[in-house]
ROROKOL-585993 format. One record per residue (C-alpha): x, y, z; residue in one letter; residue number from 1. Coordinates in Angstrom, 3 decimals. Example, Ala and Ser with C-alpha at 12.3 -4.5 7.8 and 13.67 -1.06 7.14 Angstrom:
2
NODE, px, py, pz, residu, num
NODE, 12.300, -4.500, 7.800, a, 1 $
NODE, 13.670, -1.060, 7.140, s, 2 $
end
This chain:
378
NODE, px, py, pz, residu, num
NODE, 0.000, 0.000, 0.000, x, 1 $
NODE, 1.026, 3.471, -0.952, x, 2 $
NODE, 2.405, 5.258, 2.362, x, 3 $
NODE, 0.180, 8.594, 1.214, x, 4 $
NODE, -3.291, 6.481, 1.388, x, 5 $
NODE, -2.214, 6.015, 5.402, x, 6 $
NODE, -3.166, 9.732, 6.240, x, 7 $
NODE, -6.008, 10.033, 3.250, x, 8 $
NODE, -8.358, 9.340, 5.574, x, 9 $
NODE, -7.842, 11.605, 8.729, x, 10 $
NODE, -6.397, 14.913, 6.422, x, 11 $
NODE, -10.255, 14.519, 4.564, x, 12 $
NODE, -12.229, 14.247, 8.095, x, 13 $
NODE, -9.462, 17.427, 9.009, x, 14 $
NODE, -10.381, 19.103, 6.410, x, 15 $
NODE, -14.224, 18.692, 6.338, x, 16 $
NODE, -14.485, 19.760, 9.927, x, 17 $
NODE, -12.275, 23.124, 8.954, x, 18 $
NODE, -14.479, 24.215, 6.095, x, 19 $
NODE, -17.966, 23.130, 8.264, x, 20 $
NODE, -16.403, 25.039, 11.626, x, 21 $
NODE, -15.458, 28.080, 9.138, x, 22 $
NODE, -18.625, 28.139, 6.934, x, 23 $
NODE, -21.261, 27.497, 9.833, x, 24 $
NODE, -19.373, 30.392, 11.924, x, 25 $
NODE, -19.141, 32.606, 9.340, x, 26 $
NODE, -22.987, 32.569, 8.468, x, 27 $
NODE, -24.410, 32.078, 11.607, x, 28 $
NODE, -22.476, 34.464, 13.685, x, 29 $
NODE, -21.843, 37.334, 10.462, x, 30 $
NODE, -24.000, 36.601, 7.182, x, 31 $
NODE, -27.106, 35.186, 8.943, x, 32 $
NODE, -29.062, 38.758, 8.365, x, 33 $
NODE, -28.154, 39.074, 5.189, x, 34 $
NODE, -29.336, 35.897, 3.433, x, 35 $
NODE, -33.010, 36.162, 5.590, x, 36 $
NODE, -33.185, 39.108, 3.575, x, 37 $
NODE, -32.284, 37.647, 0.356, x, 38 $
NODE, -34.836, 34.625, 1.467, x, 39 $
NODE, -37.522, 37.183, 1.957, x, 40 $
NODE, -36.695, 38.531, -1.391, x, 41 $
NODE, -36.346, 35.566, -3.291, x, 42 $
NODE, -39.319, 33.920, -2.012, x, 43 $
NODE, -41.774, 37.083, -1.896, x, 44 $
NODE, -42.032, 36.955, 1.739, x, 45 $
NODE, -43.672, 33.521, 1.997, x, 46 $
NODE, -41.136, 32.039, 3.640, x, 47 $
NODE, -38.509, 33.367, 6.615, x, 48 $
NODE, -35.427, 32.288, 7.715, x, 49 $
NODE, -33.723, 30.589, 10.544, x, 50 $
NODE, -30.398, 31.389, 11.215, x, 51 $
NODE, -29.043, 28.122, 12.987, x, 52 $
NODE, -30.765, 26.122, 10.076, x, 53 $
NODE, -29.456, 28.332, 7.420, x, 54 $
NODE, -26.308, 28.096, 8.453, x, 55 $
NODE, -26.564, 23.977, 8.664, x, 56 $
NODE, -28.594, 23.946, 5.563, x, 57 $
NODE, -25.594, 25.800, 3.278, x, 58 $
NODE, -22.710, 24.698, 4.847, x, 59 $
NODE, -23.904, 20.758, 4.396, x, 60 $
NODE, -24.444, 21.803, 0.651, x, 61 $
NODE, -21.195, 23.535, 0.092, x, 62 $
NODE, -19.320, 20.393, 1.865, x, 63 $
NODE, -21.706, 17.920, -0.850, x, 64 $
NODE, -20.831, 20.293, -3.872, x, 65 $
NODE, -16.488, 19.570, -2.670, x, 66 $
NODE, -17.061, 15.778, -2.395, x, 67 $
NODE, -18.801, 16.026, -5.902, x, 68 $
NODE, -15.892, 18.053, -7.535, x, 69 $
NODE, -13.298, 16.223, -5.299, x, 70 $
NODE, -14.579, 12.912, -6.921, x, 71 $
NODE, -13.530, 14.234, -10.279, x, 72 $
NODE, -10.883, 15.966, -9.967, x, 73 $
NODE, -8.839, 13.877, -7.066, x, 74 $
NODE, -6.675, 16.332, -5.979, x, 75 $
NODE, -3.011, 14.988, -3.674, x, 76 $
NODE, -3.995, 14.896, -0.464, x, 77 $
NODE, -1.712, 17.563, 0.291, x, 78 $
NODE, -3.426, 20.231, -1.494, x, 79 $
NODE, -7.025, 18.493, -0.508, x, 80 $
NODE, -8.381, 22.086, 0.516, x, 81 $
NODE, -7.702, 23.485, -2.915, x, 82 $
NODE, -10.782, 20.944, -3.714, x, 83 $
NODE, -12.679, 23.693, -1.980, x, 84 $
NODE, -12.122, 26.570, -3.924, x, 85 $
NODE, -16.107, 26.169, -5.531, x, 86 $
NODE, -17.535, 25.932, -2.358, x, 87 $
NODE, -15.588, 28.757, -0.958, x, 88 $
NODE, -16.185, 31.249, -4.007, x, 89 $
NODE, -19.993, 30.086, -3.834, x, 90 $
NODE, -20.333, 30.902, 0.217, x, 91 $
NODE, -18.167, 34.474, -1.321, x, 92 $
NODE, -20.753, 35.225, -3.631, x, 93 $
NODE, -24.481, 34.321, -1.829, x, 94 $
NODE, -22.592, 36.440, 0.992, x, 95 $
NODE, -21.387, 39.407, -1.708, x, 96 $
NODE, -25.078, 41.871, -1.401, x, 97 $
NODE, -24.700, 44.896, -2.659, x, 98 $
NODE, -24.365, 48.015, 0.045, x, 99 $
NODE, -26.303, 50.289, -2.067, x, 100 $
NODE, -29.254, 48.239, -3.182, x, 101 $
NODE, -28.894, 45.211, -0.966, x, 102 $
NODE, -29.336, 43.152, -3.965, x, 103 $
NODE, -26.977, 40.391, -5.427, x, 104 $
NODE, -24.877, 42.019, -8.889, x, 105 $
NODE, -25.539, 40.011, -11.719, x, 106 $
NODE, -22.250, 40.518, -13.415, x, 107 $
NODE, -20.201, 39.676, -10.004, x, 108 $
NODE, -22.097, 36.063, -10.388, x, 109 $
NODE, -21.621, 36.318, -14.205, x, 110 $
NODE, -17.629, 36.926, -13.705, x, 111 $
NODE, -17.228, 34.605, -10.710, x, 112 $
NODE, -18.379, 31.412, -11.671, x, 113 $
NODE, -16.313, 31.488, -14.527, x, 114 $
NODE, -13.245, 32.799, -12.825, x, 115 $
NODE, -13.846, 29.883, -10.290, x, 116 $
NODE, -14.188, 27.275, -13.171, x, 117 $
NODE, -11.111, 28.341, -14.468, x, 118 $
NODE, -9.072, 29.042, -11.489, x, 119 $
NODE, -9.425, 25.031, -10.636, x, 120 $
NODE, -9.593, 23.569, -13.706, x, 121 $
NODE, -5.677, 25.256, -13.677, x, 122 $
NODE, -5.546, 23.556, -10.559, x, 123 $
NODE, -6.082, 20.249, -11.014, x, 124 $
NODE, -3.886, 20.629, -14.246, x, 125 $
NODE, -1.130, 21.451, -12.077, x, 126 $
NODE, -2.041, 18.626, -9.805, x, 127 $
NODE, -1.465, 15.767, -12.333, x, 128 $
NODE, 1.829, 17.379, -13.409, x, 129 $
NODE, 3.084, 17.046, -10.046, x, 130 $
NODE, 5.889, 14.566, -9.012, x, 131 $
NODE, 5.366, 11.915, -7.123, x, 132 $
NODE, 5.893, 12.510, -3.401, x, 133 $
NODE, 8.275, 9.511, -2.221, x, 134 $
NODE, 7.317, 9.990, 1.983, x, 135 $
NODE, 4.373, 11.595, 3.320, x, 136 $
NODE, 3.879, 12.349, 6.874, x, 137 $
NODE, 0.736, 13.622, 8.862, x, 138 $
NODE, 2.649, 17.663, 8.952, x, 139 $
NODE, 4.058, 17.543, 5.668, x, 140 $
NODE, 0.059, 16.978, 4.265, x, 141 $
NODE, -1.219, 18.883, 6.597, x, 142 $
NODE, 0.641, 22.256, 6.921, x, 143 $
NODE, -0.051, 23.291, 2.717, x, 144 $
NODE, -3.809, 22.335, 3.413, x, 145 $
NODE, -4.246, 24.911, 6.217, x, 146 $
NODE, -2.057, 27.307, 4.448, x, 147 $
NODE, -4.262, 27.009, 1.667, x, 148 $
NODE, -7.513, 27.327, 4.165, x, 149 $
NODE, -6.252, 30.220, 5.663, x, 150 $
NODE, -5.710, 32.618, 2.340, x, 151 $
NODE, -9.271, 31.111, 1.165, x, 152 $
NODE, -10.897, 31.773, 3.805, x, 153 $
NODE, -9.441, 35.880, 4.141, x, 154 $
NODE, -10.645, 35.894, 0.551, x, 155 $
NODE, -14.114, 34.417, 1.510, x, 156 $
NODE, -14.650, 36.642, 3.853, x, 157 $
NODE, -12.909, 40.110, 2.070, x, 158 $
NODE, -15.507, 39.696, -0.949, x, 159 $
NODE, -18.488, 38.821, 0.771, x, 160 $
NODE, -20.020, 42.169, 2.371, x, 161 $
NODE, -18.722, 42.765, 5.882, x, 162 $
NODE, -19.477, 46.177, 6.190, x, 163 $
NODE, -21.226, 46.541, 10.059, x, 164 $
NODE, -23.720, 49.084, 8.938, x, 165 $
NODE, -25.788, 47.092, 6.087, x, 166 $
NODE, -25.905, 44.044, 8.704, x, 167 $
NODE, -27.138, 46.017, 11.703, x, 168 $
NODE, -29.965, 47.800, 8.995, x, 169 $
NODE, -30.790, 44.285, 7.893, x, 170 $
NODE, -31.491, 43.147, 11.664, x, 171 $
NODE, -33.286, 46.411, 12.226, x, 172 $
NODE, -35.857, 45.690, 8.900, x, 173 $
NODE, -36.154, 42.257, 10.446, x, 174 $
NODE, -37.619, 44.072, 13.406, x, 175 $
NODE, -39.710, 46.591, 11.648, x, 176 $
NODE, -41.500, 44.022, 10.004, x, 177 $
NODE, -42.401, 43.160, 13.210, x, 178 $
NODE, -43.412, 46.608, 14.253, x, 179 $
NODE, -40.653, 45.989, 17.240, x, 180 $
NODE, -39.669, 49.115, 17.557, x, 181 $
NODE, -37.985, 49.108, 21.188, x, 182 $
NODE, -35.773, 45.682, 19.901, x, 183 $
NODE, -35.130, 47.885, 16.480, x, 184 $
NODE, -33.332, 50.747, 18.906, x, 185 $
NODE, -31.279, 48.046, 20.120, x, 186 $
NODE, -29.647, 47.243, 17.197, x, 187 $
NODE, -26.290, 48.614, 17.051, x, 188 $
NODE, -27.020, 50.722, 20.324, x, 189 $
NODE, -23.645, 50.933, 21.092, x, 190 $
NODE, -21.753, 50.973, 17.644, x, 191 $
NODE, -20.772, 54.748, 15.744, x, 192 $
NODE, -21.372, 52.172, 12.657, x, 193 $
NODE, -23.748, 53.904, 10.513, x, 194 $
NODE, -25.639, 53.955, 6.770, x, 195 $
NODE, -28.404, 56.743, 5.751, x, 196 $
NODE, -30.566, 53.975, 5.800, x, 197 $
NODE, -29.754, 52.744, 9.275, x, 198 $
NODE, -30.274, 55.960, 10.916, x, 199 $
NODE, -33.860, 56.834, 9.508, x, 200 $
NODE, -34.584, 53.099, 10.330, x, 201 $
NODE, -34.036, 54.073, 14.215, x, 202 $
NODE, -35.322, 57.637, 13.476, x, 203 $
NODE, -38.624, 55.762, 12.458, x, 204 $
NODE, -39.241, 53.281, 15.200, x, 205 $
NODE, -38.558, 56.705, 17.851, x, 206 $
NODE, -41.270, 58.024, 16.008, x, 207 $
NODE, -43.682, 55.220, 16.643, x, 208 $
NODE, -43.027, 55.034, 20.157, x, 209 $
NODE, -42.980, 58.840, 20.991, x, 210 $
NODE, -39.614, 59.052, 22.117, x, 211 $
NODE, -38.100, 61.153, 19.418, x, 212 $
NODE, -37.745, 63.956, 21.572, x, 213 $
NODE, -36.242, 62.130, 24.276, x, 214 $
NODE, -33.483, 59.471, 22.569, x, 215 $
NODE, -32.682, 61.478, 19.287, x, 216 $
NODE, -29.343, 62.384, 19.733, x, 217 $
NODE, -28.375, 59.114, 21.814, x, 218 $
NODE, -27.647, 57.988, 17.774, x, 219 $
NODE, -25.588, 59.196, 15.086, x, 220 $
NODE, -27.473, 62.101, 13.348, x, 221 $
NODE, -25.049, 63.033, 10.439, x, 222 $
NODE, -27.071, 63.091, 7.941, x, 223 $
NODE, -29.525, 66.406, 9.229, x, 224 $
NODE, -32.955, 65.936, 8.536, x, 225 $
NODE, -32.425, 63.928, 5.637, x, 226 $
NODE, -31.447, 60.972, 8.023, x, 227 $
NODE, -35.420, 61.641, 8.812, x, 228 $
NODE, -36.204, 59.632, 5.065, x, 229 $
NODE, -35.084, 56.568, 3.226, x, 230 $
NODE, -33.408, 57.436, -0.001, x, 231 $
NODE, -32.668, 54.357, -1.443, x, 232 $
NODE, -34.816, 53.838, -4.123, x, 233 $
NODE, -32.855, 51.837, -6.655, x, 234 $
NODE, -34.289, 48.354, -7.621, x, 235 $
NODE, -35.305, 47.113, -4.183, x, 236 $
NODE, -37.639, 44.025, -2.686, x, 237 $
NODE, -40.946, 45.441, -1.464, x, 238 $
NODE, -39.683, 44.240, 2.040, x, 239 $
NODE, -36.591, 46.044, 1.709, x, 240 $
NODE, -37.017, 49.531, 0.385, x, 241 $
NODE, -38.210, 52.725, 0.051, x, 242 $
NODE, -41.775, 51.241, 0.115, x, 243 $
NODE, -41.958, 49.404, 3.071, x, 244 $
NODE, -40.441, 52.242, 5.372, x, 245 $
NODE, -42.973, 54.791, 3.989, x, 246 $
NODE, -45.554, 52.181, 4.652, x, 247 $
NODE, -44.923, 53.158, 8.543, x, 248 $
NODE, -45.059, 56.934, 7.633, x, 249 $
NODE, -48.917, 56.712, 6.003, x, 250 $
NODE, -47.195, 58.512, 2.904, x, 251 $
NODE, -44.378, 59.072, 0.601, x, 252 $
NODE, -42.023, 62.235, -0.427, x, 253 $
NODE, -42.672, 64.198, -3.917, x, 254 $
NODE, -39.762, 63.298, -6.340, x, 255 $
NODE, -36.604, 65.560, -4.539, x, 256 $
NODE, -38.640, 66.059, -1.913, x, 257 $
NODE, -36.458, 67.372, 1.201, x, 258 $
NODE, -36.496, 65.349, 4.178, x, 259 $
NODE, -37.399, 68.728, 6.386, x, 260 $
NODE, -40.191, 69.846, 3.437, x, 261 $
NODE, -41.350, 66.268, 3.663, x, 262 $
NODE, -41.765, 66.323, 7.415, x, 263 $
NODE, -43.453, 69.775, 7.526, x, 264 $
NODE, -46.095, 68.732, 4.380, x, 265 $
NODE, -47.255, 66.147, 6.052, x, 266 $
NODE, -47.295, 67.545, 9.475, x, 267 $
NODE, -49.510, 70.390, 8.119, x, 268 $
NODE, -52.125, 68.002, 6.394, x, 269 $
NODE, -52.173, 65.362, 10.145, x, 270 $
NODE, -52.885, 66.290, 13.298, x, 271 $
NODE, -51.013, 63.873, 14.733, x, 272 $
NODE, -48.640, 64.649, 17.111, x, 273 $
NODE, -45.923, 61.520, 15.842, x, 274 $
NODE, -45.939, 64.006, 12.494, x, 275 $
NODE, -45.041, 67.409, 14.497, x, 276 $
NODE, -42.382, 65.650, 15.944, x, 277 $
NODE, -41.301, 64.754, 12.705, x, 278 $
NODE, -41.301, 68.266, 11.739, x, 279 $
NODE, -39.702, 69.268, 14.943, x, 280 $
NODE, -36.965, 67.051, 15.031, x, 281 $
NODE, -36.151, 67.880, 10.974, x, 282 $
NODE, -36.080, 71.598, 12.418, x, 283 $
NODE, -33.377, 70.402, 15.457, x, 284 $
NODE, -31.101, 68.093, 12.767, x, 285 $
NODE, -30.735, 70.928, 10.519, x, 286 $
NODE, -30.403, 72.948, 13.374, x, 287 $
NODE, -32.602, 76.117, 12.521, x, 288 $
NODE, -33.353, 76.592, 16.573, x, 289 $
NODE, -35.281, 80.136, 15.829, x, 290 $
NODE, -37.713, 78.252, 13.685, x, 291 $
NODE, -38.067, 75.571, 16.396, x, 292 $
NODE, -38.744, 77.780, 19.005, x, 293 $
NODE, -41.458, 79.445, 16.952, x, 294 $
NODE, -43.236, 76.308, 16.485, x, 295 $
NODE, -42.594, 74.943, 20.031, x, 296 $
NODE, -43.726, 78.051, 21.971, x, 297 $
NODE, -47.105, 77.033, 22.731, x, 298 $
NODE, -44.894, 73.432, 24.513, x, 299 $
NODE, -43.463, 75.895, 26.968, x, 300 $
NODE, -46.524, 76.702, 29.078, x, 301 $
NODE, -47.846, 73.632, 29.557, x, 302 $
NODE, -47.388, 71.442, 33.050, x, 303 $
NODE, -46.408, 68.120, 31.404, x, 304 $
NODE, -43.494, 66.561, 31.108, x, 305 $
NODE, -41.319, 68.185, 28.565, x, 306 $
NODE, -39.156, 65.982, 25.853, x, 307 $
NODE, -35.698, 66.118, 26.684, x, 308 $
NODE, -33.937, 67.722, 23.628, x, 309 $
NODE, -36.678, 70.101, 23.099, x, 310 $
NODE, -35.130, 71.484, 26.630, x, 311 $
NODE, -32.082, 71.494, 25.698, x, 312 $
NODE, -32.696, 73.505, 22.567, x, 313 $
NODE, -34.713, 75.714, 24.170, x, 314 $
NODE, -31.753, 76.224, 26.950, x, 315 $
NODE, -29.680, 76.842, 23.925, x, 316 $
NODE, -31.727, 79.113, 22.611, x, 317 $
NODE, -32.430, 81.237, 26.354, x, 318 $
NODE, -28.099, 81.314, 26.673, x, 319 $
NODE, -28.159, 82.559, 22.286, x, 320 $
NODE, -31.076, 85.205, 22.885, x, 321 $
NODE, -31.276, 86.464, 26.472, x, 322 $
NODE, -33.041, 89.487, 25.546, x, 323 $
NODE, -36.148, 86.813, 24.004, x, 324 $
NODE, -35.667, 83.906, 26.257, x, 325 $
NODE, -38.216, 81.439, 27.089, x, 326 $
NODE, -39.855, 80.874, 30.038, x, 327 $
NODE, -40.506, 77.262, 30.881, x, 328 $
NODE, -40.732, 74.267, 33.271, x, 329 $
NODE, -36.595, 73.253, 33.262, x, 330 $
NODE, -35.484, 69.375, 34.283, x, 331 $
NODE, -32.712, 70.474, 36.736, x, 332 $
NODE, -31.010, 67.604, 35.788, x, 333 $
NODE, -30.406, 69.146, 32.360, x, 334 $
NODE, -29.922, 72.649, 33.331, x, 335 $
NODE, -27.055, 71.050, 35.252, x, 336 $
NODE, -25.738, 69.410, 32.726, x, 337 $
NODE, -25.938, 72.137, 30.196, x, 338 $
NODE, -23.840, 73.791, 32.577, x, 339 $
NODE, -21.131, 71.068, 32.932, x, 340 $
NODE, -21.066, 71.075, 29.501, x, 341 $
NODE, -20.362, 74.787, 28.779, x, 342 $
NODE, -17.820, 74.630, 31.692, x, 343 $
NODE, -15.973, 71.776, 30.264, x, 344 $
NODE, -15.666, 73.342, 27.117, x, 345 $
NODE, -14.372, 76.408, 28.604, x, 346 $
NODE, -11.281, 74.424, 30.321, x, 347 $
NODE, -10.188, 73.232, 26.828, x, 348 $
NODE, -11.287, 75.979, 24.507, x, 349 $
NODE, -7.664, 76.571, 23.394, x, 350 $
NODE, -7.857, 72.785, 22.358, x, 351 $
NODE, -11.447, 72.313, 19.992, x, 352 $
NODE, -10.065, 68.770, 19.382, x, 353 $
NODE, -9.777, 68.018, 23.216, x, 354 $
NODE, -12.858, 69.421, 23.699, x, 355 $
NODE, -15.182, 67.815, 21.073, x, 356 $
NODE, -13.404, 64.449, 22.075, x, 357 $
NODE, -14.259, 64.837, 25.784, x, 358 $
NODE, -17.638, 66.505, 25.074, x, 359 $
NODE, -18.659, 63.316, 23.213, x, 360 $
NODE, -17.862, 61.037, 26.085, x, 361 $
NODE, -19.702, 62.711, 28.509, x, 362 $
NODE, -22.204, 64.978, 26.814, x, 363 $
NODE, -22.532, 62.921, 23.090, x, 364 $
NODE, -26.007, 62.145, 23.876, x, 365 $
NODE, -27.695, 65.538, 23.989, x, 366 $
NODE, -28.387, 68.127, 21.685, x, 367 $
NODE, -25.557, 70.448, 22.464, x, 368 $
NODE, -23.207, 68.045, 21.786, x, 369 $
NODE, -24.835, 68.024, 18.119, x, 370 $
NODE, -25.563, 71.751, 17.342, x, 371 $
NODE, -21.794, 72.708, 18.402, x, 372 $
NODE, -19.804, 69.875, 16.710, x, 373 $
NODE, -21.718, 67.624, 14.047, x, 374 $
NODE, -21.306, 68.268, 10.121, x, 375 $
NODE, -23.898, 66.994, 8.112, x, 376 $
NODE, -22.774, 64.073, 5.208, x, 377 $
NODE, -23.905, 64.751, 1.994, x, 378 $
end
């Protein structure tokens, strides 16, 4: 018996398990938004997703389609993980959605199937032009196989989209379609990871539950009041696009529509107070505080409770006008803060850098924070 067949055997389980770990991983924990989203697509919305199964589902698959190609092709089992190129360009491309239309690119698929073809059809050519290998030992097979598993795997996971922002906007959809807005504010709570998309996603759902006022500014807000509307309206899913979000609103924008004209239209034609504070908080992103106060002055005599960052405007606005300022019911808390703040900036105001940098970490959540150091993205 050939001395190579004695580790056949053990490098193929070694290798299997590799691949399975890597692939299962690698949807479950990153991708597993992303294809329920494509699943929705694809299938209309009839069916949804499970993660854990998904994962399973596609990684068994991918490990059928390299026994398959291995049983052609019979690669040395020294380079036995190069018989996983296919599945590892396949789990590349389902993975590979397109940030601006979170849709799959026909002429990435077109390009990389044939690449693939072609990259291990040269493969396996250069496989039966190898010498013979005289003595084979467990390391010496097994060392070019995880070499090989580690530079696939980068690749893998460099073309498939990894960006943090489309993923945490796909598990916020997955939550609007729920109408679970408090899990939707979750998402990403902690992360300065943002898309356009992502922000009026979260702008949305503190709409619904009447905390615009209050949690605002506890996000990133760089795009003004045009984070207030979804802009993506290239070819989309009717669960993923422009259509579905302005399902939630009642309405959609004119054609180059504004997001702040879109908020004050329809806050003139509804009563409702979720479409003032549209309008108001379009007014505080683009950060036009006389025109807010106009509109807010009637808020200022009244006994209930006040939203925070419509006090903290109007604060701004007493300390920018002291000859006009308001008179209203102030949260100590934030007058105290608002002090703190303007104090802190004081002690470094020969260092803007310092200042902005500390002001974030203490004071990032509130709209002074914003008015003095945010710059709107185009």
């Amino acid at each position: 018996m050939n001395k190579k067949t004695r580790f056949e055997t053990p490098l193929r389980v070694i290798c299997t398990i590799l691949f399975a770990t890597f692939s299962f991983l690698y949807i479950y924990a990153f991708q597993g938004e992303l294809l329920a989203m494509m699943q929705d697509y694809l299938s209309k919305g009839v069916t949804t997703s499970n993660t854990f199964w998904a994962a399973a589902i596609i990684t068994l698959l991918l490990c059928l389609l390299q026994y398959a190609v291995n049983r052609t092709s019979k690669l040395h089992i020294r380079w036995e993980a190069l018989s996983y190129i296919p599945s590892c360009a396949l789990l590349a491309l389902i993975t590979d959605v397109n940030d601006g239309t979170m849709l799959y690119s026909g002429i990435q698929w077109l390009l990389g199937i044939p690449i693939t073809v072609l990259l291990y059809i040269g493969v396996v050519w250069l496989n039966r032009r190898r010498r013979s290998v005289k003595r084979n030992t467990l390391v010496s097979c097994l060392w070019p196989n995880l070499l090989s598993f580690s530079v696939m795997f980068l690749l893998t996971a460099q073309i498939s989209n990894h960006a943090p922002a489309p993923h945490m906007e796909l598990a916020a959809w997955r939550y609007l379609h729920r109408d679970q807005y408090e899990k939707l504010l979750e998402v990403g709570k902690h992360s300065d990871d943002y898309n356009q998309e992502l922000t009026a996603l979260r702008n949305l759902a503190m709409l619904k539950t009447g905390t615009l006022g209050d949690r605002m500014f506890h996000y990133p807000q760089p795009f003004g009041s045009e984070g207030l509307v979804f802009n993506r309206h290239n070819k989309q899913s009717n669960s993923y696009g422009a259509q579905e979000f302005y399902r939630h609103l009642g309405t959609e924008p004119y054609g180059g529509e504004s997001g702040r004209a879109f908020a004050q239209r329809i806050g003139m034609k509804n009563d409702s107070i979720d479409y003032r504070d549209l309008y108001l908080a379009a007014l505080l992103l683009d950060k036009d505080i006389d025109t807010f106060v106009k509109e807010t002055a009637d808020m200022t005599a009244t006994d209930s409770v006040l939203p925070t960052h419509y006090q903290e405007a109007w604060l701004l606005y007493n300390e920018q006008h002291p000859q006009k300022a308001l008179t209203f019911e102030a949260d100590t808390t934030i007058v105290k803060r608002f002090a703190d703040y303007r104090t802190q900036q004081a002690e470094h105001a020969d260092n803007p850098i310092v200042a902005s940098n500390l002001g974030k970490r203490k004071f990032g959540d509130t709209y002074w924070y914003y008015f003095d150091y945010s710059h709107h993205r185009e």
